[in-house]
N, CA, C and O atoms as a MOPAC input file, in Angstrom:
PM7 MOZYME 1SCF
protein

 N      0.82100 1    -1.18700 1     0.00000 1
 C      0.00000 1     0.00000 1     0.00000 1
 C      0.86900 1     1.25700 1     0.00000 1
 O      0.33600 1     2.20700 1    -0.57300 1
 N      1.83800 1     1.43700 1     0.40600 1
 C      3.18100 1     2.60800 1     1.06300 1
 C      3.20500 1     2.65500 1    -0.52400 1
 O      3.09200 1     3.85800 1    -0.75600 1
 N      3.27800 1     2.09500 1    -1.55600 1
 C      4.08600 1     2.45600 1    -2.92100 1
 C      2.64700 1     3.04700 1    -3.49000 1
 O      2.77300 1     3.39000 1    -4.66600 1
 N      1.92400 1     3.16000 1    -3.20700 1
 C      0.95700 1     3.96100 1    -4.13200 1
 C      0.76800 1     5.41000 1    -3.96700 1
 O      0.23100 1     6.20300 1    -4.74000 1
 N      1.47800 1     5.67200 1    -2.45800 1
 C      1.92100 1     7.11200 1    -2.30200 1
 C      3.15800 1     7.74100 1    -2.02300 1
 O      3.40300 1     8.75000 1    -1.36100 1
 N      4.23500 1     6.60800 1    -2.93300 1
 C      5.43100 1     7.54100 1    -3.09200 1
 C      5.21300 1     8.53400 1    -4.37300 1
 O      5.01200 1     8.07600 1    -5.49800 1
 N      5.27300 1    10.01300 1    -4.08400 1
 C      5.70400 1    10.93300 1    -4.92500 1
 C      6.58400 1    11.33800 1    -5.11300 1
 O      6.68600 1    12.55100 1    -5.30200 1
 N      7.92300 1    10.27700 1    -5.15800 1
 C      9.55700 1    10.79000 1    -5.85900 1
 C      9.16300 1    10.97800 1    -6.81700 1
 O      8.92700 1    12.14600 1    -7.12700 1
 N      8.85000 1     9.68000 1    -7.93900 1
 C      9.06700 1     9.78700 1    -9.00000 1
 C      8.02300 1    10.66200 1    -9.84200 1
 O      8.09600 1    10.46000 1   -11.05400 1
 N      6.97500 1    11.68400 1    -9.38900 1
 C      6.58400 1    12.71900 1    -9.44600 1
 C      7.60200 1    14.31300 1    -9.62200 1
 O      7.75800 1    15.20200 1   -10.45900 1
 N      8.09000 1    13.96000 1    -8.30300 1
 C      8.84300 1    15.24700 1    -8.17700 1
 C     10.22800 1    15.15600 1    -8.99400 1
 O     10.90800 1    16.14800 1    -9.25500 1
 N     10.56900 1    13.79900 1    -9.37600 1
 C     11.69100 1    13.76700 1   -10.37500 1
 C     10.74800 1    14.58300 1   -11.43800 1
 O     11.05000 1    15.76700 1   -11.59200 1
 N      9.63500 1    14.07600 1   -12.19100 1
 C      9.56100 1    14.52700 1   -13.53900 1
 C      9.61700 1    16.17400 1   -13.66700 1
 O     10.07800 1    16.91600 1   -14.53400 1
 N      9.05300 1    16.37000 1   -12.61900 1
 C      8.64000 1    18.02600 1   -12.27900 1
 C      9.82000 1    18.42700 1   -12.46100 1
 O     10.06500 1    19.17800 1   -13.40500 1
 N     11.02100 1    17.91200 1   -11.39600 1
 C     12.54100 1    18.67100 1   -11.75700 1
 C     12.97200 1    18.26300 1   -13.06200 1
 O     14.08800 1    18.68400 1   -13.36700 1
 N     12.45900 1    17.64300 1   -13.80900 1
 C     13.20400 1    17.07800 1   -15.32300 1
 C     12.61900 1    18.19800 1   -16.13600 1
 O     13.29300 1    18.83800 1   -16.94300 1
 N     10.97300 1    18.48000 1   -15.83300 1
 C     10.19900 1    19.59300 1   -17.15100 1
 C     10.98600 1    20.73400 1   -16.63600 1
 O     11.36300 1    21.23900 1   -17.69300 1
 N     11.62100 1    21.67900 1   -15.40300 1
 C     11.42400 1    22.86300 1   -15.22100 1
 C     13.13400 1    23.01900 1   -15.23900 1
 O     13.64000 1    24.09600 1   -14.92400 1
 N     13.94100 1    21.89000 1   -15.62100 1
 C     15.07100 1    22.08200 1   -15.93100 1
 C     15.54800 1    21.75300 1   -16.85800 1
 O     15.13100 1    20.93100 1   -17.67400 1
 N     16.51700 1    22.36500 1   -16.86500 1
 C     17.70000 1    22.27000 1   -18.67900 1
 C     17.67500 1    21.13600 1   -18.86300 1
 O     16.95600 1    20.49400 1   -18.09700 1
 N     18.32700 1    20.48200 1   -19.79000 1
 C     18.63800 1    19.34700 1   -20.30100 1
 C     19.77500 1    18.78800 1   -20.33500 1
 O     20.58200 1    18.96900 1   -21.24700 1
 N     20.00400 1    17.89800 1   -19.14700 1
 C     22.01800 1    17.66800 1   -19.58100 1
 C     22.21100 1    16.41400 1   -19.89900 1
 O     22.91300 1    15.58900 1   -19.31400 1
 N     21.54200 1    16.28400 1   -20.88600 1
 C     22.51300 1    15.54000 1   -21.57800 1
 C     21.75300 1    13.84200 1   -21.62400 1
 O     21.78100 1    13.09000 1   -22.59800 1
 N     21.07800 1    13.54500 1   -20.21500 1
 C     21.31100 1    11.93100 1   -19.81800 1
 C     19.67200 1    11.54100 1   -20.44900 1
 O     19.13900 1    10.44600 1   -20.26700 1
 N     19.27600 1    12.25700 1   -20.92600 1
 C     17.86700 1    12.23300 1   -21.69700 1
 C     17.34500 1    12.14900 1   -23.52100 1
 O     17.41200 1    13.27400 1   -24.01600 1
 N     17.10800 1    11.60900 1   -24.02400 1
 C     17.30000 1    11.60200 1   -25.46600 1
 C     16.48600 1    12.91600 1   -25.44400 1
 O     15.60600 1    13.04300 1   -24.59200 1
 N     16.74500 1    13.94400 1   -26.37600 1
 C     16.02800 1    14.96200 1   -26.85900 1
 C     15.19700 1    15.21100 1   -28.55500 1
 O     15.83400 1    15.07100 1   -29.59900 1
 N     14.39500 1    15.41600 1   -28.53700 1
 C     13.78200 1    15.70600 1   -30.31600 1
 C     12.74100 1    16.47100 1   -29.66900 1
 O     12.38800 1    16.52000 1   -28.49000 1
 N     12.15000 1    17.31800 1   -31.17300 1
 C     11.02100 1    18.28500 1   -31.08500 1
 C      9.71300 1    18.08100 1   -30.60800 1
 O      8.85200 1    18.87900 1   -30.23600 1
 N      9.73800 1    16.61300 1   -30.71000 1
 C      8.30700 1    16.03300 1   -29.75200 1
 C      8.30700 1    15.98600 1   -28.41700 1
 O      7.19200 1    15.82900 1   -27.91800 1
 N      9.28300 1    16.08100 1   -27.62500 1
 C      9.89300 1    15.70000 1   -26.15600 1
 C      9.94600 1    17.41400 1   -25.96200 1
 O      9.08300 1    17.88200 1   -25.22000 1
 N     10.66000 1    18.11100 1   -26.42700 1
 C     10.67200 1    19.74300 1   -26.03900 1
 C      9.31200 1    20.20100 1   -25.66200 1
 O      8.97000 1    20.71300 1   -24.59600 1
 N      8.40400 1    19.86600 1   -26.97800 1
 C      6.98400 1    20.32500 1   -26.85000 1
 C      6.29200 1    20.15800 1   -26.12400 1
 O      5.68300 1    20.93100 1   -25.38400 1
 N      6.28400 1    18.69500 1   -26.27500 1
 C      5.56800 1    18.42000 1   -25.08400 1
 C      5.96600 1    18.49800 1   -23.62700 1
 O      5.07800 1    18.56000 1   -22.77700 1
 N      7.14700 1    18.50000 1   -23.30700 1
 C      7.68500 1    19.10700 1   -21.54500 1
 C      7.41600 1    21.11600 1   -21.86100 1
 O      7.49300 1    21.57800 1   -20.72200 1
 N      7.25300 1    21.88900 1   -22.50000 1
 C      6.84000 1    22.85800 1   -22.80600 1
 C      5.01000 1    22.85100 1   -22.44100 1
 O      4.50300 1    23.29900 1   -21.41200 1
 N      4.48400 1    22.39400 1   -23.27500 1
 C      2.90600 1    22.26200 1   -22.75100 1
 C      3.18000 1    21.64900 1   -21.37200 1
 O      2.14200 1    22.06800 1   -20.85900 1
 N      3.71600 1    21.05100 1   -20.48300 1
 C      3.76800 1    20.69400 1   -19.15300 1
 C      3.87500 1    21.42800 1   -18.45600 1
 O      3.04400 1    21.65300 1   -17.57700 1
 N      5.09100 1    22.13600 1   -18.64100 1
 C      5.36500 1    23.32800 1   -17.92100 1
 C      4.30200 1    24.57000 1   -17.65300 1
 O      4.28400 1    25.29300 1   -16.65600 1
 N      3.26000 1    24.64200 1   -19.01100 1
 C      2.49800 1    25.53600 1   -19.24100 1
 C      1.25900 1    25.31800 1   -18.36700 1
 O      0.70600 1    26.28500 1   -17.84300 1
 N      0.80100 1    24.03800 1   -18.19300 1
 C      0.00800 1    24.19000 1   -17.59200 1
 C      0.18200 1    23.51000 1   -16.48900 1
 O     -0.85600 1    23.16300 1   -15.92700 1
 N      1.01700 1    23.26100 1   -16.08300 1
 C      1.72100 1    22.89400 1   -14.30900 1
 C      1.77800 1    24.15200 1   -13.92000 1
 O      1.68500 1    24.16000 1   -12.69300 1
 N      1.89200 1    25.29400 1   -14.37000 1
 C      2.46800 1    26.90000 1   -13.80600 1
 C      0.71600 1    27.29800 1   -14.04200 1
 O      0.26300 1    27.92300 1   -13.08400 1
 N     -0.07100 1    27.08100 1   -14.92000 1
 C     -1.31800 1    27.28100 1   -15.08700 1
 C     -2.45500 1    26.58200 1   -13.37000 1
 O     -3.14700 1    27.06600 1   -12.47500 1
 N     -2.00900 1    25.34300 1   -13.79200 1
 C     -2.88500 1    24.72800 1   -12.56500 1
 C     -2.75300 1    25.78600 1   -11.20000 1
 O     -3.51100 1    26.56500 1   -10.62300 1
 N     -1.29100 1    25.32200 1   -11.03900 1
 C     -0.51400 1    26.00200 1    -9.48900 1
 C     -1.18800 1    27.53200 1    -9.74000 1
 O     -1.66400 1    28.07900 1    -8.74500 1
 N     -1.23800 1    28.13400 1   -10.84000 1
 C     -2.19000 1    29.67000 1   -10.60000 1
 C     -3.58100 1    29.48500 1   -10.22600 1
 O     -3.93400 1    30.38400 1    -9.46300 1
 N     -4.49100 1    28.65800 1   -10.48200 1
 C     -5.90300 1    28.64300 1   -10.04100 1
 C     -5.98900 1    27.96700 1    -8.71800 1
 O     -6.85700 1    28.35500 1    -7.93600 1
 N     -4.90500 1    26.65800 1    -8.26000 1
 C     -4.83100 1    26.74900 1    -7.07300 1
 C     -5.11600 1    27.58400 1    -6.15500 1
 O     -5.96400 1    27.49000 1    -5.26700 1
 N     -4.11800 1    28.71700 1    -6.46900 1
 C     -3.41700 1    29.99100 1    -5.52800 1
 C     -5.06000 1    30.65500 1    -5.42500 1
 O     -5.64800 1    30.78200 1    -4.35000 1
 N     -5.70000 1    31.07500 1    -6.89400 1
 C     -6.42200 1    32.21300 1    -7.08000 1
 C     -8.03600 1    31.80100 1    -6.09800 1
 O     -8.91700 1    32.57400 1    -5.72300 1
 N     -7.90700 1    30.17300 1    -5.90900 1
 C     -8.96300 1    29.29900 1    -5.03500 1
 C     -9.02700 1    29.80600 1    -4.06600 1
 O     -9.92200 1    30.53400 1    -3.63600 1
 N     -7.64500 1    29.33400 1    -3.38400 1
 C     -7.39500 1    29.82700 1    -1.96600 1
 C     -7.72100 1    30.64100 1    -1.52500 1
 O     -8.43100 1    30.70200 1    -0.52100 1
 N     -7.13000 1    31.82500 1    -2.39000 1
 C     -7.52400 1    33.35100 1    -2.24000 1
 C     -9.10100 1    33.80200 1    -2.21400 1
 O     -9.47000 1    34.86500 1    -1.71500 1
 N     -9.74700 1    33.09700 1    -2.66100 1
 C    -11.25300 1    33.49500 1    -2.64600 1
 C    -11.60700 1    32.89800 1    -1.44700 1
 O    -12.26400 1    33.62900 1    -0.70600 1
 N    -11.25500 1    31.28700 1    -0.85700 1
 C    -12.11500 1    31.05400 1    -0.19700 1
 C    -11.28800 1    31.52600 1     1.24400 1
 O    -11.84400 1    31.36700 1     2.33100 1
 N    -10.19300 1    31.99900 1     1.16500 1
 C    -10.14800 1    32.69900 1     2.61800 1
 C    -10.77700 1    34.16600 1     3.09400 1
 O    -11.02400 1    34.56800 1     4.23100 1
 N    -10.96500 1    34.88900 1     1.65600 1
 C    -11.43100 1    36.13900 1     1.21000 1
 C    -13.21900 1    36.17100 1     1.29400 1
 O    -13.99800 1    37.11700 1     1.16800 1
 N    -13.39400 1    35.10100 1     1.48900 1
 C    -14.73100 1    34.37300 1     1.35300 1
 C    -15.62100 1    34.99200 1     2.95100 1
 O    -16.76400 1    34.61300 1     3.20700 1

């Protein structure tokens, strides 16, 4: 049951989309793009999070 809520290998991918690329990863224009749309709306989500919060403490 303990392995259905490890979030390493979560927080690896997160540090893989929001960082450079060195090297130990194959790269092409399909892999950019798409860790690009990730990024976009991982920074998207985490904003309506925030803008939630803000209402319902404002609430």
């Amino acid at each position: 049951m303990k392995r259905y809520f490890e979030l390493g290998e979560v927080f690896r991918y997160f540090g893989r989309v929001f960082r450079k690329n060195d090297g130990s990863y194959p790269t092409s224009f399909n892999l950019k793009t798409m860790h690009w749309i990730n990024r976009i709306s991982i920074l998207l989500f985490l904003f309506c999070v925030i803008v939630m919060i803000i209402r319902a403490i404002l609430r």
